[in-house]
N, C-alpha and C positions, 0 to 999 in steps of 0.2 A: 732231815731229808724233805717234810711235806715243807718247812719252810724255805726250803733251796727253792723248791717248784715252785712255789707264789712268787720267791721274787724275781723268778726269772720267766715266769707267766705276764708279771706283772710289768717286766722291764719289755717283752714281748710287745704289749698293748699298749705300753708308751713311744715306743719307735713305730710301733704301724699309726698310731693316732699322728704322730709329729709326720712321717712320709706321708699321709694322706692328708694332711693340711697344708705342709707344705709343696704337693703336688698339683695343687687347685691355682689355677691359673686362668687369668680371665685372659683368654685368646679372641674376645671381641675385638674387631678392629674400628675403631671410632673416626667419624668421615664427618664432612659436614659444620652444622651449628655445635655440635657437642664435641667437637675437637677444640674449636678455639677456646682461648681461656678466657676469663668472667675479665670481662670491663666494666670501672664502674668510676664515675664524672668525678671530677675535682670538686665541683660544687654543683649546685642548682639556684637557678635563678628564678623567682617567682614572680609578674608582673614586669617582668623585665622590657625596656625601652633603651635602647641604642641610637644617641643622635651620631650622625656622620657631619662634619662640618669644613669647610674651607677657607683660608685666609685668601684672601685678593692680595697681599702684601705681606711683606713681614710685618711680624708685631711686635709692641714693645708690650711691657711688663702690664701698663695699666688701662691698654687697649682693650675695648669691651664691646665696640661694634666692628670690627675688620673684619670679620669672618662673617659666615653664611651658612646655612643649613643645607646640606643637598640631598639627606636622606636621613628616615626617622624607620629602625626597623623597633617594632614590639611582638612580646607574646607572653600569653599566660606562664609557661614552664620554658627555662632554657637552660640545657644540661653539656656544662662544660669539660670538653675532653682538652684541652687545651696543652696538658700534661705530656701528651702522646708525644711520638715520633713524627706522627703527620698530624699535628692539632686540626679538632674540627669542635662546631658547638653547632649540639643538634635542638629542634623544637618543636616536641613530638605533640602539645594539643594547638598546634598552628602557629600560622606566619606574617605578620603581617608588613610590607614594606611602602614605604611612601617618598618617593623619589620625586625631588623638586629643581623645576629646570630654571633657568638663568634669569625670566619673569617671574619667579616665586611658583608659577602654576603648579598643581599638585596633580603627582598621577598615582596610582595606587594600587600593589600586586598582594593578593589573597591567597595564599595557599594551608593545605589539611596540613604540613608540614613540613618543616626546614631542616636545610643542615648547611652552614658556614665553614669550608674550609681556612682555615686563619694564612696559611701559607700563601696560597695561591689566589684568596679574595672573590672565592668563587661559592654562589649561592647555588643550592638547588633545592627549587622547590618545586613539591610534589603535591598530588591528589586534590582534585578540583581546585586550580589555580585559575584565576581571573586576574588581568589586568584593565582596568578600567582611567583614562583620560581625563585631562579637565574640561575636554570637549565633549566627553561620552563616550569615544570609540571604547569598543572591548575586545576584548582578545583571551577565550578561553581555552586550557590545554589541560591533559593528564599532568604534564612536566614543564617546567621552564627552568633554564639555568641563567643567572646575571653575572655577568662580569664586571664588579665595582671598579677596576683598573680601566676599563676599556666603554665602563656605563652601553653594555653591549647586552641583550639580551639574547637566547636562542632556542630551538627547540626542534627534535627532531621526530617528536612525537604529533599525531593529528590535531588539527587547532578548529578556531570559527573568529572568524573576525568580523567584528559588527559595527558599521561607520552610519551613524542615525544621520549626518551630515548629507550623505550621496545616496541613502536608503541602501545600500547595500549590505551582504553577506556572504561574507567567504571561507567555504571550507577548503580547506587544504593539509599538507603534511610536510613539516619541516617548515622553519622559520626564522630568519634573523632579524632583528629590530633593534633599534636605539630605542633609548629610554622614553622618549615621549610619542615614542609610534609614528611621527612625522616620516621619518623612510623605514620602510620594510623590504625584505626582499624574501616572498614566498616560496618555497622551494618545489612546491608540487600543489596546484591547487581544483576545485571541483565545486560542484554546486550554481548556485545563482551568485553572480556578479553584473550587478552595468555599469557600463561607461558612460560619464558625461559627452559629449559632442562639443568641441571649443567652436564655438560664434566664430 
């Protein structure tokens, strides 16, 4: 009899132990960064440099000067998502891009950080970005995005544009450019600017 009672004391405390474990339930509901799932690069690229180049003509096999440089991007770390659904390759300790126009002239955009969409050929770069001329002009922003299809630049973020040429400086917010700053078209601007007077 006293062992009927243990084992059915005992079978007792192993059905409450099993309902109360299996009762426990995390009813947190997860929102945010801690929902999406762990992403992690195909590779990493250390010292990495990217030339972009252009043929003037077809080439043949043993052709060695036809083409042209138009762009040289580098950076210390570059971490390749390229695998994804929507490929992008990000460059989280900086960015550096060097865009050269039809004279060889070199102009050259500095950003805290990049990310290259592969699909759509679109750069954005972020946190203290400078573009800087082979004439000097400069043009600083939080953000700029390039459009390598379109060698379009833009930004809809506040800038300063600095032309040592005309002595001027222009603040403004929102902005489109071509690559070598030749036309721009400001979209909101403020501060000190002067005009030349044409003779």
């Amino acid at each position: 009899m006293a062992q009927k009672r243990k084992y059915y004391l005992g079978s007792i405390a192993t059905l409450f132990l099993a309902m109360l474990f299996f009762s426990c339930k995390d009813g947190y509901e997860r929102v945010g960064d801690e929902a999406m799932p762990k992403i992690f690069p195909q590779g990493i690229g250390e010292n990495f440099v990217l030339t972009y180049t252009e043929a003037k003509e077809t080439m043949e096999i043993n052709d060695v000067d036809s083409s042209k440089v138009i762009a040289v991007l580098s950076s210390p770390i570059s971490n390749n998502f390229d695998n994804l659904q929507f490929p992008y390759r990000t460059f989280p300790e900086g960015l550096t891009v060097d865009l050269f126009d039809d004279q060889g002239n070199r102009n050259t955009i500095v950003a805290d950080y990049g990310i290259i969409y592969s699909a759509t050929n679109l750069i954005d770069l972020q946190g203290n970005v400078v573009v800087t001329t082979h004439d000097r002009k400069k043009l600083e922003a939080p953000q700029l995005y390039y459009d390598q299809d379109n060698e379009w630049i833009f930004t809809q973020e506040k800038f300063r544009f600095t032309n040592p040429e005309d002595g001027t400086v222009m603040d403004g917010e929102g902005m489109d450019f071509n690559k070598d700053l030749s036309y721009f078209n400001a979209h909101k601007t403020y501060g000190l600017m002067t005009i030349k007077e044409e003779k």
